[in-house]
Backbone of each chain as nested JSON, in Angstrom:
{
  "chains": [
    {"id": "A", "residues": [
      {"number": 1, "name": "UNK", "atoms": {"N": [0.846, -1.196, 0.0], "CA": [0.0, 0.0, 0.0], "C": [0.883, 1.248, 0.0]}},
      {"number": 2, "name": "UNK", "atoms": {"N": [0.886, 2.094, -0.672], "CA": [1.511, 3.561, -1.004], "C": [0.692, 4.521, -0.38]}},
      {"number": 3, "name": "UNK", "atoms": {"N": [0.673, 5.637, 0.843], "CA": [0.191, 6.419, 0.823], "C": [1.37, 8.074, 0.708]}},
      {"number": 4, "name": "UNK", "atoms": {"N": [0.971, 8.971, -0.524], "CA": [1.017, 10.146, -0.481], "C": [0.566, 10.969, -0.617]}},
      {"number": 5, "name": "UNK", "atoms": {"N": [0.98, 12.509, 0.04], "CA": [0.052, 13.265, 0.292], "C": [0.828, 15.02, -0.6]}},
      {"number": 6, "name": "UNK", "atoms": {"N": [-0.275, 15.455, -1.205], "CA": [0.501, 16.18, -2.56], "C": [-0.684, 17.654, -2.057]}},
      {"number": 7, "name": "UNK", "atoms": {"N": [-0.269, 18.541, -2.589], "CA": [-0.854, 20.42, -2.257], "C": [-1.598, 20.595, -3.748]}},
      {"number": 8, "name": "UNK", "atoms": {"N": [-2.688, 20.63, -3.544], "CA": [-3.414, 21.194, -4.882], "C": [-4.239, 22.645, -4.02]}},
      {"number": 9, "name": "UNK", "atoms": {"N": [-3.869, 23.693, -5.139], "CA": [-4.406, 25.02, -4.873], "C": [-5.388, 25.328, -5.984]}},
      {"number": 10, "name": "UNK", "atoms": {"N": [-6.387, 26.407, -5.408], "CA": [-7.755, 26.351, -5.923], "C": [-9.002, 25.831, -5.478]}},
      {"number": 11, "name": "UNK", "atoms": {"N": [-8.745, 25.099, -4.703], "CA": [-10.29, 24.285, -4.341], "C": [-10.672, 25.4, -3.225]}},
      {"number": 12, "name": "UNK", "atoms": {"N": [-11.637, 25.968, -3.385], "CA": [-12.742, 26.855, -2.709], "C": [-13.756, 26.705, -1.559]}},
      {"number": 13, "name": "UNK", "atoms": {"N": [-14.012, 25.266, -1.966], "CA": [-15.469, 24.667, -1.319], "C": [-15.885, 23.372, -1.245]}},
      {"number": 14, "name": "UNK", "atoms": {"N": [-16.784, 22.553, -0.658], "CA": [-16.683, 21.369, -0.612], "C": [-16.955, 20.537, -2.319]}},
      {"number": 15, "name": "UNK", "atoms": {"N": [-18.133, 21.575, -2.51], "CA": [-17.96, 20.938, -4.417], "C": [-16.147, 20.794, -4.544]}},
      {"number": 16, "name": "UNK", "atoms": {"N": [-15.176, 21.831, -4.789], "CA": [-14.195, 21.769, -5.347], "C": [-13.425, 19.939, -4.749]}},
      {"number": 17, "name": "UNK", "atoms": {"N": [-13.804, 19.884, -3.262], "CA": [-12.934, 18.733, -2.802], "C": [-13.6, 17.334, -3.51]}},
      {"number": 18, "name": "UNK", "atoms": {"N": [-15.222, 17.504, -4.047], "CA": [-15.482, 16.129, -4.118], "C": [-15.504, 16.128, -5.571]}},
      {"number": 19, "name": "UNK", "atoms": {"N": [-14.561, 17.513, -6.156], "CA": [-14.29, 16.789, -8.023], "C": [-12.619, 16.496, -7.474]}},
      {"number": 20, "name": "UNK", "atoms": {"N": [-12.014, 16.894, -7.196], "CA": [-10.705, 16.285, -6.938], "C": [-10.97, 14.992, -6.251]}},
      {"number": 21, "name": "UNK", "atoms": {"N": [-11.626, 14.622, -5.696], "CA": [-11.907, 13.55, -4.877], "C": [-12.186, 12.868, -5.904]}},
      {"number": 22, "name": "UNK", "atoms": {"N": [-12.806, 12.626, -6.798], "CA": [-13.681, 11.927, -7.689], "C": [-12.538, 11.262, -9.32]}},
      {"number": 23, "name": "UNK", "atoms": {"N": [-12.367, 12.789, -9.594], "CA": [-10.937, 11.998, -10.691], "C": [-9.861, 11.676, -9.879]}},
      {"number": 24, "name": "UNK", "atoms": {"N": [-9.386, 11.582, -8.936], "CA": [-8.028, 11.044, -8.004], "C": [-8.456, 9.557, -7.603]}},
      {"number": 25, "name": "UNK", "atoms": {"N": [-9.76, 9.558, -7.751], "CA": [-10.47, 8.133, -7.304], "C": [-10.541, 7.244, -8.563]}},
      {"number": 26, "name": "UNK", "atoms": {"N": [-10.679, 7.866, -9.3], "CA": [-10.331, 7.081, -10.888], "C": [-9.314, 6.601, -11.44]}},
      {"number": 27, "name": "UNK", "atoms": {"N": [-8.252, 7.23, -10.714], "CA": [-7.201, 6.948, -11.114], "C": [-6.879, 4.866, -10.569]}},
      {"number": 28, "name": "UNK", "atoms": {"N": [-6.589, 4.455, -11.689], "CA": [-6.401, 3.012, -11.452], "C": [-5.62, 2.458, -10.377]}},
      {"number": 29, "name": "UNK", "atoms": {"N": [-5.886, 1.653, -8.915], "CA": [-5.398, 1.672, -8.001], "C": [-5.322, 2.762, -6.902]}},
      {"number": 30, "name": "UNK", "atoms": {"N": [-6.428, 3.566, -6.793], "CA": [-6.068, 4.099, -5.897], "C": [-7.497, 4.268, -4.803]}},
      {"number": 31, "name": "UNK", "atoms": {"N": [-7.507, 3.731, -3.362], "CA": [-8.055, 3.189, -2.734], "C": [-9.133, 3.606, -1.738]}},
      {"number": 32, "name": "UNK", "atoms": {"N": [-7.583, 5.457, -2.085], "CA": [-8.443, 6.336, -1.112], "C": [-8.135, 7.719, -1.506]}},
      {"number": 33, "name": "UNK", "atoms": {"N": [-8.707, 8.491, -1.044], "CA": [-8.445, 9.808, -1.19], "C": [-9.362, 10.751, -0.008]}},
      {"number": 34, "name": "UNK", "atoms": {"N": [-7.922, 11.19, 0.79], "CA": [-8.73, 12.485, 1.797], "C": [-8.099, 13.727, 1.425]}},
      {"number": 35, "name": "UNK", "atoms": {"N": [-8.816, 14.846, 1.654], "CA": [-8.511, 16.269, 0.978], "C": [-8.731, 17.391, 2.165]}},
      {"number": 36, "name": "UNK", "atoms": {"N": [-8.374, 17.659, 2.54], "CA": [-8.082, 19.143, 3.652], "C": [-8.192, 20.09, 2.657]}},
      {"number": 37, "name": "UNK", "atoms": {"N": [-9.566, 20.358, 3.05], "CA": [-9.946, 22.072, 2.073], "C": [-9.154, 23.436, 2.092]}},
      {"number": 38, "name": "UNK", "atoms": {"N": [-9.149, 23.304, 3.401], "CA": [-8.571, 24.659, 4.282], "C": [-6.555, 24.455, 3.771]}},
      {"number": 39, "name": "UNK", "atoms": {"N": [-5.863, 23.311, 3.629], "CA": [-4.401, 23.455, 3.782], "C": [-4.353, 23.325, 2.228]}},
      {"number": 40, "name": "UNK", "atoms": {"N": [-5.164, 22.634, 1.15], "CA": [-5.13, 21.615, 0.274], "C": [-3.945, 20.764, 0.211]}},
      {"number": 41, "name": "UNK", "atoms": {"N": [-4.208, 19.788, 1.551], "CA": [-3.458, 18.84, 1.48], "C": [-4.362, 17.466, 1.141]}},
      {"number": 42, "name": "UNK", "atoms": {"N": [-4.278, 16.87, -0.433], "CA": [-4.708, 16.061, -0.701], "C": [-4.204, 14.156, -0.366]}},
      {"number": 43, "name": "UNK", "atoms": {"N": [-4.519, 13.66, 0.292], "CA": [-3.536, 12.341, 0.851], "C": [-4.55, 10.926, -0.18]}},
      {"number": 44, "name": "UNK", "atoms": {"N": [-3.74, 10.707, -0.895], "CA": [-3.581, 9.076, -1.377], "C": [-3.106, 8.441, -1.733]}},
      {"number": 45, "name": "UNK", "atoms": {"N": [-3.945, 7.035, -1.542], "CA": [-3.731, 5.473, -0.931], "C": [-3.923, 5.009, -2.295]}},
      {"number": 46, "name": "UNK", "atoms": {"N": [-3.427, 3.686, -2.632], "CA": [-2.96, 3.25, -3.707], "C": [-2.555, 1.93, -3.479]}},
      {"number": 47, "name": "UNK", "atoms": {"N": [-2.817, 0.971, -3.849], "CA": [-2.02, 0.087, -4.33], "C": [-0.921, -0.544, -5.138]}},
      {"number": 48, "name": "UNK", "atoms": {"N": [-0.012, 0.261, -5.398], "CA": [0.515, 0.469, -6.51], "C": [1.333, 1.927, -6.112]}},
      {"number": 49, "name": "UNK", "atoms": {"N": [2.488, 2.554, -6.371], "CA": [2.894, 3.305, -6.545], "C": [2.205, 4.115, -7.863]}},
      {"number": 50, "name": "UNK", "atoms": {"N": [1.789, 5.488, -7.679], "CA": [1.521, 6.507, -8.264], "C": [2.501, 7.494, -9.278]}},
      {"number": 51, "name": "UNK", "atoms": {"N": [2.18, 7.163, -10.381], "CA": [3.213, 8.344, -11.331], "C": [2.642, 9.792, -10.593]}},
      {"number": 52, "name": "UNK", "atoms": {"N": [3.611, 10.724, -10.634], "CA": [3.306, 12.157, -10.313], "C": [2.519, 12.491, -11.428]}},
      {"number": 53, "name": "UNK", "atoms": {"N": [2.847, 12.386, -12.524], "CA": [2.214, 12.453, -13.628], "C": [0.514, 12.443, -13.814]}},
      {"number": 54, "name": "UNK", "atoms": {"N": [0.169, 11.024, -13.575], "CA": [-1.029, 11.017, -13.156], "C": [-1.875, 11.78, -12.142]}},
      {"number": 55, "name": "UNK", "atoms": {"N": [-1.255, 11.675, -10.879], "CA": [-2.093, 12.925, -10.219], "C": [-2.26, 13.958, -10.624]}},
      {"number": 56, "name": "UNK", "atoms": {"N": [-1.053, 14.444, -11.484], "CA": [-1.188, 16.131, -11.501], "C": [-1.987, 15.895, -13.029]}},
      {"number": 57, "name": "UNK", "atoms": {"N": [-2.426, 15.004, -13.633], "CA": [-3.797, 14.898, -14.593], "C": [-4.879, 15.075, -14.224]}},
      {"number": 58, "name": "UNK", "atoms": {"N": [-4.927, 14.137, -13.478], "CA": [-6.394, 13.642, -12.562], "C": [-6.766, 15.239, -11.782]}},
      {"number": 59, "name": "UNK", "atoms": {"N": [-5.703, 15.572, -10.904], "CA": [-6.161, 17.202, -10.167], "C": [-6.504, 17.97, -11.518]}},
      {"number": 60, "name": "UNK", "atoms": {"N": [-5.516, 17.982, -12.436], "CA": [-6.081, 19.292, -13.799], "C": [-7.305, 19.079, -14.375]}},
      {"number": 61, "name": "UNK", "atoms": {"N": [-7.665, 17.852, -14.293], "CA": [-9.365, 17.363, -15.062], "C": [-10.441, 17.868, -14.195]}},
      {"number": 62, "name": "UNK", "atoms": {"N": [-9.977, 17.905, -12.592], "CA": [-11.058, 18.347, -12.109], "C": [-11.024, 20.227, -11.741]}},
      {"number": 63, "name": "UNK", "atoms": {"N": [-9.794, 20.807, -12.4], "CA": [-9.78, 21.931, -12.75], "C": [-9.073, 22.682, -11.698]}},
      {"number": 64, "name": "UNK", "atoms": {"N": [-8.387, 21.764, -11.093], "CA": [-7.118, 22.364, -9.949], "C": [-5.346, 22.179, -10.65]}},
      {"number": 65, "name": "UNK", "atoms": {"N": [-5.069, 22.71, -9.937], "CA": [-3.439, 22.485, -10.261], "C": [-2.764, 22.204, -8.354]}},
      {"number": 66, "name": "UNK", "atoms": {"N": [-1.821, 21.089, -9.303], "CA": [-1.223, 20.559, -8.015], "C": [0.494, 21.18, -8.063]}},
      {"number": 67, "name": "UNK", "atoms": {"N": [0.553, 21.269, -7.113], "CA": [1.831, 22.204, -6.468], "C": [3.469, 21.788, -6.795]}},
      {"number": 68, "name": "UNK", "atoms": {"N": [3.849, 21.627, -6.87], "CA": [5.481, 21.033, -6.489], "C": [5.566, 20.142, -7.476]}}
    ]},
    {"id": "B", "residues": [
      {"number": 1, "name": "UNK", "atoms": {"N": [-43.504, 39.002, -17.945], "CA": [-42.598, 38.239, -17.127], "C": [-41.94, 39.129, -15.732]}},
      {"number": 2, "name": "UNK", "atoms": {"N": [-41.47, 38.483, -15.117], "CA": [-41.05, 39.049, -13.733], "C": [-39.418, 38.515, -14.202]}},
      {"number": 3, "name": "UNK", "atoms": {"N": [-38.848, 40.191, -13.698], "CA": [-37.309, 39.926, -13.209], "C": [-36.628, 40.377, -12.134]}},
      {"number": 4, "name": "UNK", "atoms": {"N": [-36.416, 39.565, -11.639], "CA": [-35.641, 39.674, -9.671], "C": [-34.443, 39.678, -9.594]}},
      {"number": 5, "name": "UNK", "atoms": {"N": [-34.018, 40.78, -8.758], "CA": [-32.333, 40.037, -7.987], "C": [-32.331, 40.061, -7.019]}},
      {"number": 6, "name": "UNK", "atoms": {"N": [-31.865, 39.481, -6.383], "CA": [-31.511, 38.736, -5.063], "C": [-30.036, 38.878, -4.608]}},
      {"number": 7, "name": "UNK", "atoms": {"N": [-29.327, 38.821, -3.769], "CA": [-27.855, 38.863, -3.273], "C": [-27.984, 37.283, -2.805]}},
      {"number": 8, "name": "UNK", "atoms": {"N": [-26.932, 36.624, -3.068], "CA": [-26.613, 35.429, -2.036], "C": [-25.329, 35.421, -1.739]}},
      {"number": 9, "name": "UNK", "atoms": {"N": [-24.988, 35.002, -0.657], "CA": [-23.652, 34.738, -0.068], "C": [-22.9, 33.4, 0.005]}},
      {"number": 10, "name": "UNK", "atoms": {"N": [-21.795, 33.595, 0.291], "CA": [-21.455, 31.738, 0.288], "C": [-20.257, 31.232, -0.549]}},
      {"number": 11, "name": "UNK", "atoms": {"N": [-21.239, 31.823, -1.876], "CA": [-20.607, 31.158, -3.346], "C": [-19.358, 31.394, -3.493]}},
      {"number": 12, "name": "UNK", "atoms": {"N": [-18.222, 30.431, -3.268], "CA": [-17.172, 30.638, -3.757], "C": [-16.441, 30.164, -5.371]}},
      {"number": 13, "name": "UNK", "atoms": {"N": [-17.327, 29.289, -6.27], "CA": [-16.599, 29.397, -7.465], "C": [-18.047, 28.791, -8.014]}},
      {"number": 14, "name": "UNK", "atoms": {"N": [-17.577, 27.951, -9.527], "CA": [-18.355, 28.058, -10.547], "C": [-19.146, 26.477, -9.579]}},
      {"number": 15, "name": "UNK", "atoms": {"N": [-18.838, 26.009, -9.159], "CA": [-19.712, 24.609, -8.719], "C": [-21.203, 25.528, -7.834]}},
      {"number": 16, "name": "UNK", "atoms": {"N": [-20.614, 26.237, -6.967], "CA": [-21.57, 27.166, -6.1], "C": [-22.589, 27.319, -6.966]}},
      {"number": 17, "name": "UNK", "atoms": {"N": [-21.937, 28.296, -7.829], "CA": [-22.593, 29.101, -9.115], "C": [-24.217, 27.981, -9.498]}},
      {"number": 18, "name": "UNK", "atoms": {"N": [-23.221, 26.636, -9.841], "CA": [-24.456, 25.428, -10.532], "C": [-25.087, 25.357, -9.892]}},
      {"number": 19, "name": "UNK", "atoms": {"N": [-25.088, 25.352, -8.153], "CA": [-26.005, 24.491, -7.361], "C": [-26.917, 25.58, -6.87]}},
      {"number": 20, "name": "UNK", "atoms": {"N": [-26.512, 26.932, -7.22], "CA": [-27.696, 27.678, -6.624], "C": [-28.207, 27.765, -7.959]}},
      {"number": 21, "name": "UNK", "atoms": {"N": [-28.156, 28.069, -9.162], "CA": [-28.491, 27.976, -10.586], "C": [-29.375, 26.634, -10.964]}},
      {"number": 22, "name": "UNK", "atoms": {"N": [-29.192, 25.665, -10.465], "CA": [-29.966, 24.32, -10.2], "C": [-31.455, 24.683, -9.698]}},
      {"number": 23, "name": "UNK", "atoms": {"N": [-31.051, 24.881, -8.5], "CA": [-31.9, 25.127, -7.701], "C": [-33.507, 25.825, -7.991]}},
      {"number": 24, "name": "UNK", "atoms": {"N": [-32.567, 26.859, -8.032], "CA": [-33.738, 28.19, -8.196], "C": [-34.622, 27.824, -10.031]}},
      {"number": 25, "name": "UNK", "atoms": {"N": [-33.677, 27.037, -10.564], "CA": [-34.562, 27.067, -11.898], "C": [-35.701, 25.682, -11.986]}},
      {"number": 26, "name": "UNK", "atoms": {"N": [-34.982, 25.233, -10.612], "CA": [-36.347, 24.101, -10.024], "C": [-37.669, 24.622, -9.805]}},
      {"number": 27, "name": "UNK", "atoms": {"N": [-37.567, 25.947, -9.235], "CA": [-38.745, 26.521, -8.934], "C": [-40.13, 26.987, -9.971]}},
      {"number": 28, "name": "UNK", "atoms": {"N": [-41.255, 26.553, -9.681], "CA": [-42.412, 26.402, -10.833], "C": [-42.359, 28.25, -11.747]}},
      {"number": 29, "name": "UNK", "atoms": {"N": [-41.835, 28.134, -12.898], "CA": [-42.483, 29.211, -13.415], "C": [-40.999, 30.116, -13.45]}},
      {"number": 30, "name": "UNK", "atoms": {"N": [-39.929, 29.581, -13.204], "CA": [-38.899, 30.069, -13.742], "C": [-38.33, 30.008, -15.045]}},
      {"number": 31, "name": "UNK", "atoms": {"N": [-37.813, 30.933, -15.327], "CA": [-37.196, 30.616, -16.744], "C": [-35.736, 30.928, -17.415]}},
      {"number": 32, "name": "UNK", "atoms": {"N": [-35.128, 31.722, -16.616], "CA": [-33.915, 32.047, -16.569], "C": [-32.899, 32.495, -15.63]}},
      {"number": 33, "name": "UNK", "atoms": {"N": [-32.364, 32.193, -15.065], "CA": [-31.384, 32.365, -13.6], "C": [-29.604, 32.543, -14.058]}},
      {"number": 34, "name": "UNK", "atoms": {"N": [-29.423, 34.0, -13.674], "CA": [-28.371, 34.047, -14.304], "C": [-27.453, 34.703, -13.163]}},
      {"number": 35, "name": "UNK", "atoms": {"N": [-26.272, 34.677, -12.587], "CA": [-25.626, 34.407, -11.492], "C": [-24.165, 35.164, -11.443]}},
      {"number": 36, "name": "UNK", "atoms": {"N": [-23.961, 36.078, -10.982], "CA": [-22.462, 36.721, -10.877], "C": [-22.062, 36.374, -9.619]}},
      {"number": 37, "name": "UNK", "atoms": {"N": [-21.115, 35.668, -9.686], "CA": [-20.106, 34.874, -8.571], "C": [-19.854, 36.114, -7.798]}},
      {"number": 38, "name": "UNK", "atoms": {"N": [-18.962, 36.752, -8.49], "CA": [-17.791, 37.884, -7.123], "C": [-18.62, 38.828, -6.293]}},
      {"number": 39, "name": "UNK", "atoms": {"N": [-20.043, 39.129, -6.945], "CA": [-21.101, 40.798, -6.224], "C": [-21.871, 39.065, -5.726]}},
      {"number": 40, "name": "UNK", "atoms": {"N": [-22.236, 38.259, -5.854], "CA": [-23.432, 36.769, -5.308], "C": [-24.591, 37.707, -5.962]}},
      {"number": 41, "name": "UNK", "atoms": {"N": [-24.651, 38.757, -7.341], "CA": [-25.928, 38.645, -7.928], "C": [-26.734, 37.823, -8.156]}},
      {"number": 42, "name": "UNK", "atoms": {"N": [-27.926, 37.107, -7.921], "CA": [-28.588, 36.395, -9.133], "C": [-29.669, 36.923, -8.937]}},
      {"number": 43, "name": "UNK", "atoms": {"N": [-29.768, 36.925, -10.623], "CA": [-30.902, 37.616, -11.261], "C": [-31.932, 36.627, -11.81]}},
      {"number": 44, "name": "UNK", "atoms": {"N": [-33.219, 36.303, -11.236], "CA": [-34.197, 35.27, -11.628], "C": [-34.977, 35.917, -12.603]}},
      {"number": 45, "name": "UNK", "atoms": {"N": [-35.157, 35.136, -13.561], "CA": [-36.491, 35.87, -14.829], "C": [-37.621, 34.836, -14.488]}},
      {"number": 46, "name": "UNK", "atoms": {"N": [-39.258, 35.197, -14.387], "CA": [-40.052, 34.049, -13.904], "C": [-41.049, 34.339, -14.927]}},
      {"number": 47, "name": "UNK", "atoms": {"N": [-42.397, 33.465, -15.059], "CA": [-43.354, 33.914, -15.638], "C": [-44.242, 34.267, -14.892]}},
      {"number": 48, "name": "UNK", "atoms": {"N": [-44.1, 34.166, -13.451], "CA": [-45.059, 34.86, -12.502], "C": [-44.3, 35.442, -11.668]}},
      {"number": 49, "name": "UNK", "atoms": {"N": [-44.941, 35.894, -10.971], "CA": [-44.357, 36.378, -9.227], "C": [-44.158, 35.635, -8.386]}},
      {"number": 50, "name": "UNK", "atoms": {"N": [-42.612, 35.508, -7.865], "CA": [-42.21, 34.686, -7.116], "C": [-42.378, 35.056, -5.836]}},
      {"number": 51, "name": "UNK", "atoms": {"N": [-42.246, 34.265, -4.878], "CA": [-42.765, 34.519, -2.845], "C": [-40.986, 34.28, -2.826]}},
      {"number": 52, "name": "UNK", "atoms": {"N": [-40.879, 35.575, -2.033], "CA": [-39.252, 35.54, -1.459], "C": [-39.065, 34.468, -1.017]}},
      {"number": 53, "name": "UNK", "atoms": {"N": [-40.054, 33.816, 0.322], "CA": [-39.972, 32.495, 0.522], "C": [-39.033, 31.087, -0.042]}},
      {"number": 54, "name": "UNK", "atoms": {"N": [-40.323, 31.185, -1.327], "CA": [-39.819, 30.404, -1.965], "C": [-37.823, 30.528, -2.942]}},
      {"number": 55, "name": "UNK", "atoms": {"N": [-37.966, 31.424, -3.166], "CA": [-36.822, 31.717, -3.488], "C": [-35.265, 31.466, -2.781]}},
      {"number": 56, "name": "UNK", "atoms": {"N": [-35.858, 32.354, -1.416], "CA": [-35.133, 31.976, -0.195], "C": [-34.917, 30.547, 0.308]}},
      {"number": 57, "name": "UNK", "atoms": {"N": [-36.011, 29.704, 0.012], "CA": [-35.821, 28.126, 0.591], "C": [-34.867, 27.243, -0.6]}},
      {"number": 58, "name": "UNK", "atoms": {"N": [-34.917, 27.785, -2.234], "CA": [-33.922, 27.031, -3.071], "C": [-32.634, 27.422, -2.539]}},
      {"number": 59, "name": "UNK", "atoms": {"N": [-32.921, 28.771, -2.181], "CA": [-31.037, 29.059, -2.016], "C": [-30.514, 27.709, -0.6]}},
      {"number": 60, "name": "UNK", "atoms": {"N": [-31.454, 27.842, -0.375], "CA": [-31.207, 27.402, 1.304], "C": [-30.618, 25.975, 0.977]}},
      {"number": 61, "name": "UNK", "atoms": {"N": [-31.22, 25.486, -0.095], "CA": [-31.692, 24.413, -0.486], "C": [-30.359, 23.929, -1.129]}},
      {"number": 62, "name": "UNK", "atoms": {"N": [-29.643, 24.854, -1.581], "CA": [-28.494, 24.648, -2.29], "C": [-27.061, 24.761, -1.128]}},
      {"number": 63, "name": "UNK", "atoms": {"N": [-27.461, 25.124, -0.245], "CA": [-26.218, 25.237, 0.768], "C": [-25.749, 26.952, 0.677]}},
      {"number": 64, "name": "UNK", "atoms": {"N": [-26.891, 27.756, 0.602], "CA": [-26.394, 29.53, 0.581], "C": [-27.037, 30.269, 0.947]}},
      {"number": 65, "name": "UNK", "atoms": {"N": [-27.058, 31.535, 1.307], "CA": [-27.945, 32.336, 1.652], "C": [-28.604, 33.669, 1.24]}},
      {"number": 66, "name": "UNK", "atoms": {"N": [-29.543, 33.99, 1.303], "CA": [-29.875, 34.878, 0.532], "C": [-29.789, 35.87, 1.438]}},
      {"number": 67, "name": "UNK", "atoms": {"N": [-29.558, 37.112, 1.06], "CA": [-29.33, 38.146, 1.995], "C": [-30.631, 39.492, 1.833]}},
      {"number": 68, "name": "UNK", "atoms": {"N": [-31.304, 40.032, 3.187], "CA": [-32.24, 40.911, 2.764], "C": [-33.65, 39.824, 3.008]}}
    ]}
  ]
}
């Protein structure tokens, strides 16, 4: 199990956390996803190690950009 | 036709925007609901006269508030 936890800026409101929530959850293998509105500290679980790549897709589809 | 504005508060981006825009065009006899995020304008077009009430209970309804 892989858990990391990555800064996406932009999310506003609870809509904003449950579209990041939603494509990060799509992403193949990944198990979990919790999101801190207030820090945007997004944390996920995976089975599988995660390309950076992919997250920072999955956050841009739901119309955020992820940090670092 | 009847055209209203209303102030609501709350709304922080375009998801806000949908769910009070949802809402209010649920209401019988609406026909156009059009919404400025940054002032929380929305401007309802109806074919009758709407009861603040009612107006007031979609916003409510959507997670916002109407102000006034």
């Amino acid at each position: 199990m892989t858990v990391a936890t990555y800064t996406v800026t932009g999310m506003t409101c609870g809509h904003c956390v449950s579209s990041v929530t939603e494509e990060l959850t799509g992403i193949a293998g990944v198990t979990d996803v919790s999101v801190v509105l207030e820090s945007g500290a997004v944390t996920v679980t995976s089975d599988r190690e995660l390309g950076l790549d992919e997250v920072e897709a999955a956050v841009a589809e739901a119309g955020y950009e992820l940090v670092g």
